[in-house]
N, C-alpha and C positions, 0 to 999 in steps of 0.2 A: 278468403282474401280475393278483391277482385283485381283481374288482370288486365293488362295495357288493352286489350280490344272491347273490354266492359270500360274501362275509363274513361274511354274515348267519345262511345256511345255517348256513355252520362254527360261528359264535357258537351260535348253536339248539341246536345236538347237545351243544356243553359244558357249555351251562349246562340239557338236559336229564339228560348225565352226571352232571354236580354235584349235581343235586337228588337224583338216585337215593345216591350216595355218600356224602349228607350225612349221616343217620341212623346208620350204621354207623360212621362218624369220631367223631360224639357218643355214641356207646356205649363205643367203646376212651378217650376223652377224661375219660367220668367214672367209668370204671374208674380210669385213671391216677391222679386226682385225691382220690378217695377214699381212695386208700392215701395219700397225704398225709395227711389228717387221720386218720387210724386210726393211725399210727404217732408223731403230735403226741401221742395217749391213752395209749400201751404202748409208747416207744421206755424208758423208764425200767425198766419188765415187764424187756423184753429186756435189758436190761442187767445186770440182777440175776440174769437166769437161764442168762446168759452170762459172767458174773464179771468184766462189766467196769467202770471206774471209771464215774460220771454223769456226769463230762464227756466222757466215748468215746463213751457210749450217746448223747448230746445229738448227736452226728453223724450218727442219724439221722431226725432232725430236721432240723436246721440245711441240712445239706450238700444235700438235695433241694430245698429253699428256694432256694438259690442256686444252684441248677445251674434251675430253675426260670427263674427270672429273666434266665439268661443265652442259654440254649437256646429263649425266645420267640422273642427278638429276632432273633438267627443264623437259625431253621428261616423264618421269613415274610418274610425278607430274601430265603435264597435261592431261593424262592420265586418273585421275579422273574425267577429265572437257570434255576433245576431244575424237572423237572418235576412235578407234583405227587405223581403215581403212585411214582414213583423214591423221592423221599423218603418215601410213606405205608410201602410195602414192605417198605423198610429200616425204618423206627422198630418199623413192629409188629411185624416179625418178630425185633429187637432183644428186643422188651417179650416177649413169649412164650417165648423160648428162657432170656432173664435171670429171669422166673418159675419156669420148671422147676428150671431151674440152682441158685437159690438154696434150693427147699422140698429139696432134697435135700442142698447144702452147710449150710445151715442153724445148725450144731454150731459153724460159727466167725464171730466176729462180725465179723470185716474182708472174710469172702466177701459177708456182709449187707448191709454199709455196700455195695460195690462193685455189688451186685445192686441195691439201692435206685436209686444213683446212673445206673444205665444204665434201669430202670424209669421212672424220672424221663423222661429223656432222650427212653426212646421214646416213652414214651403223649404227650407234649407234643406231638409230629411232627402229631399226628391232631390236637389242638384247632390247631395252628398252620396247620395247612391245611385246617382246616376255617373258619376266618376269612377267611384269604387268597384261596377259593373263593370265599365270599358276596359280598366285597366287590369282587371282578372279574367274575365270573361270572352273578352273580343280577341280575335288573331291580331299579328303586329301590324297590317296596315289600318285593320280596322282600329285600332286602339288612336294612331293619331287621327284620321278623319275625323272619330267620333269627338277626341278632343277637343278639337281646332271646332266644331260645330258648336259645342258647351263654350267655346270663351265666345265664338259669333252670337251666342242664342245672350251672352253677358252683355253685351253692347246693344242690342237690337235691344234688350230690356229696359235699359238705361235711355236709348233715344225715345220707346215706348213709355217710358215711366216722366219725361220731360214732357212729352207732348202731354199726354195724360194731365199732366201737376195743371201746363197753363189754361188746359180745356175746363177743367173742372172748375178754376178759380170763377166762371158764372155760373155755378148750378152748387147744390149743399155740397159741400165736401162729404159728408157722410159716404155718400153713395161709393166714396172710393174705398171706405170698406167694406164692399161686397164685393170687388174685384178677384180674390182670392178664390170666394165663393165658387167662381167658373171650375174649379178644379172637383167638384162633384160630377161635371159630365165627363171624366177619365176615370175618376174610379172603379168602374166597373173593367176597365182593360187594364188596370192596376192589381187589382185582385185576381186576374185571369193569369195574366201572364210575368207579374215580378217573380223572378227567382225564389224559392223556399230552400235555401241552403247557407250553412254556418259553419264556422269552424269547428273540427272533430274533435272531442274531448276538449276545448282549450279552457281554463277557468278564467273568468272574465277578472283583473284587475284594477278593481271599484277604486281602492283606496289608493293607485296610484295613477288611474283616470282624473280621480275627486282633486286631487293634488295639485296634475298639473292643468288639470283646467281652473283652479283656485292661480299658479302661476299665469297662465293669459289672462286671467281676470284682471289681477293685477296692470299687467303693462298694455292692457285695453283702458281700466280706467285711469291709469296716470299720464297716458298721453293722448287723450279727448281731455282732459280738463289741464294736467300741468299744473295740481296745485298743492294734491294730495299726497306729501313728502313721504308723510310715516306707511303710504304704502310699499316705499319700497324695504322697512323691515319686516312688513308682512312677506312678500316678495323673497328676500333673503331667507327667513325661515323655511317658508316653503321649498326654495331651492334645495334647502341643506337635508330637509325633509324624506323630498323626494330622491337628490341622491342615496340617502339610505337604503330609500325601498328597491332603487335598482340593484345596490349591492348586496341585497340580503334575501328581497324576494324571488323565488326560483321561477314562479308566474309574472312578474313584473312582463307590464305590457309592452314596459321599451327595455333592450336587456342590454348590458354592456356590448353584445357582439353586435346590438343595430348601432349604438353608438359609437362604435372602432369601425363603423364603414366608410374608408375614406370617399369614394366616389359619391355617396349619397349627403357627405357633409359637404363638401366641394359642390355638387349642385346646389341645397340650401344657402350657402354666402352666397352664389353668384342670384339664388333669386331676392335674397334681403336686399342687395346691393343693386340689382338691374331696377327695382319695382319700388325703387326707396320715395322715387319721387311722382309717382303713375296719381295719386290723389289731386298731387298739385297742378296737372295740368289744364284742370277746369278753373278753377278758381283765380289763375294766373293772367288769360286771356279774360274774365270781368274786368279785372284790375286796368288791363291792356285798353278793351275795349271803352269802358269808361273813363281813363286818366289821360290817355294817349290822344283815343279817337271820336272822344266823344260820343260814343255811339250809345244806345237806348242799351237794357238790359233784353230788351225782348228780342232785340238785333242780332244780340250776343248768344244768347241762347240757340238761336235759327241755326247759328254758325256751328255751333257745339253739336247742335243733334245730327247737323252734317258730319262731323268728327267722326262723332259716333257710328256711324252708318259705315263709311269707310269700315273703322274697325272692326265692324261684322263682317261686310265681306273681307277682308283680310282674313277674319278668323275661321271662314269657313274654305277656304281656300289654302291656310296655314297644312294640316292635315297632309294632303297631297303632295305639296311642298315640301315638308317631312321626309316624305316615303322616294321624293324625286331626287332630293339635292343631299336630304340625312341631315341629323340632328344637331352636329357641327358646325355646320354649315350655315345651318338657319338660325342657330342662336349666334353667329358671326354679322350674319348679313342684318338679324335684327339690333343689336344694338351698334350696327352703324346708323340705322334709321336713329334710333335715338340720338347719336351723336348727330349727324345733320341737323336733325329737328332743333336740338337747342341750340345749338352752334350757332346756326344761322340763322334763328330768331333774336339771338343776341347781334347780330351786325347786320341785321334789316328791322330791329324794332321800329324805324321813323315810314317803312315802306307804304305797305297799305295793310286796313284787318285783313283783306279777302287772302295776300300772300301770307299772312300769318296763321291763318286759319289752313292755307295748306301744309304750311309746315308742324301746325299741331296734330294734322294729320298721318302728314309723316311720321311724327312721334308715336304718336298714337299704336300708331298698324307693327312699330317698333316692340311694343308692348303686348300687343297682340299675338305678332307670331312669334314670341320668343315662349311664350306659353305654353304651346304645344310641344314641343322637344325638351322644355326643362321637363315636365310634370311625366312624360314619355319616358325620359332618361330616370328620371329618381324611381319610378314604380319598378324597373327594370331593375334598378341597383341593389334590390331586393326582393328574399324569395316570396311566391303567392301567398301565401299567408300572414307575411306584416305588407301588404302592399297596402291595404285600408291603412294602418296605423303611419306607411311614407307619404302618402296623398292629403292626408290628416294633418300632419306637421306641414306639409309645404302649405296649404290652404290656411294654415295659421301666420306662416310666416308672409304669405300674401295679403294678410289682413293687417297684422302687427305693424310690419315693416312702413307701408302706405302711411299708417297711423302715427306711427312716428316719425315720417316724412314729411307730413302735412304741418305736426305741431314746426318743424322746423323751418319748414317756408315761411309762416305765418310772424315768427321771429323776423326770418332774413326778410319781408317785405314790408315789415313796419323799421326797419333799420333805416335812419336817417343816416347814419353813414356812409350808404350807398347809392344813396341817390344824388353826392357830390361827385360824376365821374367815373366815367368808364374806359374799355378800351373804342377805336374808332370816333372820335370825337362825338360822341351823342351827346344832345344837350335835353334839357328838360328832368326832374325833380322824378317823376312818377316812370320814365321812357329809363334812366338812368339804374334804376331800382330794378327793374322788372330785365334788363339787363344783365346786369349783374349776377340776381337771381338764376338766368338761363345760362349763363357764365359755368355757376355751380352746380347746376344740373349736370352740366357738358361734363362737367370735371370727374362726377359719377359715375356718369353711363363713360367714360373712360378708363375709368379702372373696373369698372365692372368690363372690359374690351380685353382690358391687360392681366386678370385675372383666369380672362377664357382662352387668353394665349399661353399662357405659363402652366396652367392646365389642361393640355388638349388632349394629351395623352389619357388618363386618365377621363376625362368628358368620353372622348370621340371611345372610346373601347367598350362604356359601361353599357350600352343599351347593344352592341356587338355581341358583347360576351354573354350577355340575360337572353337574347332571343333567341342562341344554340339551347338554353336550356329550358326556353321556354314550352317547346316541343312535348319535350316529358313533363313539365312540373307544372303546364296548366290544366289539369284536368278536374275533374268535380270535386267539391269538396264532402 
């Protein structure tokens, strides 16, 4: 049996592997992610240029969305089971070969969709275990820096993958699937240095993996389309399904006692309920931009990749801010941003886009740094060994929740009801709307405020009480 000053050792070399590894995982991570949003800009492009209907071309979009959502959760799960190296290999070498593959089948739009959908797939592998690393691997300051750096390296993607979409629109789109491609010149520092360690003895639990990623599937695709009733008998089956397997299987991957942890369920509501409305903030300022201020869409755009940017340095700055002020604190001060931000876009809609544009920023960076101390908090609330399977569910419910935040904006903004009148006398049809909307936003990110107050105890103790034992309990596995 080895002893605390062999643990140690071993522990030392992973989490000096990890750190070396980490760089090159966030490079193929906002590869991956950037064609995400480059393909939200031109999957329409492609479909015209491909002859196919707008509801085909919408597939690719939609369909990486949700394989997004579903593929967090399953790759940081097994995570506790596989080992890291194994799964990085396979995704990137997945993501490289499905880039080539695609710039040359190119000509048919269903090799497209298929190429997207394993693109998706892979590049995820690298952000999914580049989480799952930090937050077993690194000491407690490094665990949030490196965090807060993974949601900045999210944004810089996303402003990276807008410019991308409008560059591309004069030259073949094809070429944007060889983007991915780039992730063969990290390979080789991928293979050197990702961690080769799994959990000891644990039997991997397929059938109740298979289950509940059969349950996200579900409420991925019933709120991207909103139309598909009878999946929510699929949906309930499954539920009742998988309650079984927790009650009866001795390996179940999620087991009653992860589910009796109050502190780690008390994080998850507060991140469904902070992030409920984080999709709709792009889409809210088009509306603005064009109903309001008449402004072009490419105007609008300019504005957002500024957003975005903000939110990068926020999020890489988030980390340190953590380790300065503590995780209380920072998930306090972040959703006051949030509350400012909608607030008082709601009673300056008629100002100008440029002050609206900072206050989406404010929002924004709201969102950003509350990220790092929830995802900080929840891995802590549980011991090193389900920490893959608590980063896995929050990363679901950071998918989910959006998702069905977004289907509910799209509701309240076609509501002609509310563009009859608001509070502060606003006048105008589209100004009235888009008010209102940010009305109900406010009203969110406020009980998501009075939930972190009525919880503090419990919040502010749980990543306290994890880092005395973290001490002993991070060592190799």
């Amino acid at each position: 049996m080895e002893n605390a000053s062999d643990n140690d050792v071993e522990f030392e070399r992973i989490r000096r592997e990890t750190k070396k590894s980490l760089p090159s995982l966030l490079f193929v991570f906002i590869i991956g992610n950037l064609m995400i949003q480059c393909f939200n800009l031109v999957y329409s492009n492609i479909g015209t240029s491909l002859h196919v209907s707008a509801t085909a071309a919408a597939l690719l979009s939609t369909l990486p969305g949700i394989i997004l959502g579903i593929v967090c959760m399953l790759y940081e799960t097994l995570c506790d089971f596989i080992s890291p190296k194994k799964m990085v290999l396979w995704g990137v070498g997945v993501l490289i070969v499905s880039s080539v593959v695609g710039f040359f089948l190119s000509f048919n739009f269903w090799v497209v969709v298929v190429v997207r959908a394993l693109q998706v797939a892979g590049a995820q592998v690298a952000g999914s275990v580049f989480l799952i690393m930090t937050v077993k691997f690194l000491n407690k300051k490094e665990k949030a820096v490196y965090l807060g750096v993974f949601n900045a390296a999210y944004y810089l993607s996303v402003a990276l993958g807008v410019f991308a979409g409008g560059w591309i629109q004069d030259m073949p789109w094809k070429w944007l699937l060889l983007i991915p491609a780039l992730a063969i010149f990290v390979f080789p520092i991928l293979v050197k240095d990702t961690p080769n360690v799994s959990g000891k003895g644990e039997k991997v639990d397929s059938v109740g993996i298979i289950i509940f990623a059969g349950i996200a599937t579900c409420l991925a695709v019933y709120f991207s389309y909103m139309q598909f009733w009878w999946l929510w008998i699929i949906f309930g089956v499954l539920v009742i399904g998988f309650s079984f397997n927790v009650a009866k299987n001795k390996h179940s991957f999620i087991t009653p006692k992860f589910l009796k942890n109050g502190r780690y369920m008390i994080l998850l509501a507060l991140l469904c309920i902070s992030f409920f409305f984080e999709f709709a903030c792009t889409p809210i300022y088009q509306v603005i931009g064009d109903g309001v201020f008449q402004i072009p869409l490419q105007q609008v755009s300019w504005w957002l990749t500024g957003v975005n940017l903000v939110a990068m340095v926020v999020g890489i700055f988030s980390g340190p801010l953590v380790n300065k002020l503590g995780h209380y604190t920072v998930i306090i001060l972040s959703l006051v941003a949030e509350i400012v931000g909608f607030g008082l876009s709601a009673v300056f809609i008629h100002s100008s886009f440029w002050f609206l544009s900072i206050l989406n920023a404010i929002t924004i960076a709201g969102f950003t740094a509350i990220y790092t101390p929830i995802y900080d908090a929840a891995s802590a609330a549980l011991p090193q060994e389900e920490r893959g399977r608590a980063i896995g569910i929050c990363d679901l419910i950071v998918n989910i929740s959006p998702s069905i935040g977004i289907a509910v904006y799209s509701d309240l903004i076609e509501n002609a009801a509310l563009g009859h009148g608001t509070l502060f006398g606003i006048k105008g049809m589209t100004a009235c709307q888009t008010a209102n909307v940010f009305w109900i936003m406010f009203l969110v990110a406020v009980a998501s405020l009075i939930l972190v107050l009525i919880c503090k105890k419990p919040i502010s103790s749980v990543v306290k009480k994890a880092v005395s034992v973290d001490t002993d309990e991070d060592i190799a596995q």
